[in-house]
C-alpha positions in Angstrom: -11.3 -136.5 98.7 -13.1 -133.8 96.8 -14.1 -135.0 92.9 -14.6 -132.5 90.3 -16.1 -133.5 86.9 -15.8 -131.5 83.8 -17.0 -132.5 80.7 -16.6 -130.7 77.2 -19.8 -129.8 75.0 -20.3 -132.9 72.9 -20.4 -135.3 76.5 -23.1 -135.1 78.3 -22.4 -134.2 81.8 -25.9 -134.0 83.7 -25.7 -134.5 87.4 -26.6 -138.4 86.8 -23.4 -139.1 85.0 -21.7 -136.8 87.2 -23.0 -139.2 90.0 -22.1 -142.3 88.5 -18.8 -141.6 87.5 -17.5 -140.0 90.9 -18.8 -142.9 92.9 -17.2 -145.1 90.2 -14.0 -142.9 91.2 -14.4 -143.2 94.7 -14.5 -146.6 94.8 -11.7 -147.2 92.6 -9.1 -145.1 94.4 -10.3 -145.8 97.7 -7.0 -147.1 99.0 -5.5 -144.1 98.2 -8.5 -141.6 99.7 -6.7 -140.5 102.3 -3.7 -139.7 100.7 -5.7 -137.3 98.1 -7.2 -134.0 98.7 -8.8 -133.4 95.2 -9.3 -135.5 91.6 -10.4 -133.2 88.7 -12.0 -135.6 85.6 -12.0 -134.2 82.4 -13.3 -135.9 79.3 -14.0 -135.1 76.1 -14.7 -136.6 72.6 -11.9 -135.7 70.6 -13.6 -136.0 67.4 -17.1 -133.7 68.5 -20.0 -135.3 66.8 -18.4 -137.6 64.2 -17.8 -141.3 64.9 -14.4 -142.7 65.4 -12.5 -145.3 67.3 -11.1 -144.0 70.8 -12.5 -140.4 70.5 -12.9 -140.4 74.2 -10.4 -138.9 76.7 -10.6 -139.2 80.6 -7.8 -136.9 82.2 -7.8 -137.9 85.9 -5.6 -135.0 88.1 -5.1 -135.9 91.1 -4.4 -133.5 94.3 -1.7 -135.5 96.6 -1.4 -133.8 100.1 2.2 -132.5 100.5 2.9 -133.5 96.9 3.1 -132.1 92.8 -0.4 -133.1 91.1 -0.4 -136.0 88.8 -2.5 -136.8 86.0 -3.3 -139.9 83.7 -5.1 -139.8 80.7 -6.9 -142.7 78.8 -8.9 -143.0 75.2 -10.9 -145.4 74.8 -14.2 -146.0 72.7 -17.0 -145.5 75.4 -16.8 -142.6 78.4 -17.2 -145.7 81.1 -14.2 -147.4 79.6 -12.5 -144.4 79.5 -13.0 -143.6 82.8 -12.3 -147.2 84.0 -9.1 -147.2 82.1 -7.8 -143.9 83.7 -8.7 -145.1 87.1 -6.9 -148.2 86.5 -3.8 -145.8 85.3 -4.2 -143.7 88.2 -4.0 -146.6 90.9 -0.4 -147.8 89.2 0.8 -144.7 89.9 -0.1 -144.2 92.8 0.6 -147.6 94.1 4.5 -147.4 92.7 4.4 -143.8 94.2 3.3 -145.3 97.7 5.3 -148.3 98.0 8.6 -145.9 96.9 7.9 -143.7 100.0 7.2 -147.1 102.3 10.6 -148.6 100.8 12.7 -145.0 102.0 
């Protein structure tokens, strides 16, 4: 499972966070690993520089072998939380996804 992370201007994406957030990835949809050729992250700050309250968006895409791409989005105050929250979308999907195919 290849993870690519994009980040707009405003988020810093230096290779640290990068890091961080595609082990945090890996881990979290590790179940589903083998099932997934590629997740694309995207997150931005909706708002640029001002403050707000959920200004950050984490759009997960995720690459199934042999099926359409999916993608989940969450907003959420922080970009770990954001993250975290999309992860968390991602893995219902994918588990209701799964268990359809199992139950046909």
């Amino acid at each position: 499972m290849k993870i690519q992370f994009n980040t707009d201007k405003t988020i810093n994406g230096d290779e640290r966070n990068s890091d961080y957030f595609t082990v945090l990835i890996s881990e979290g949809l590790k179940r589903y690993s083998d099932h997934i050729t590629r997740i694309e992250v995207h997150v931005t700050d909706e708002n640029g520089h001002k403050v707000g309250i959920d200004t950050i968006r984490c759009l997960l895409e995720a690459r199934l072998e042999g099926k359409k791409p999916m993608a989940v989005t969450c907003q959420a105050d922080t970009i770990e939380l954001a993250v975290s929250g999309a992860i968390s979308k991602l893995n219902a999907s994918l588990k209701t996804i799964f268990e359809r195919l199992t139950n046909h």
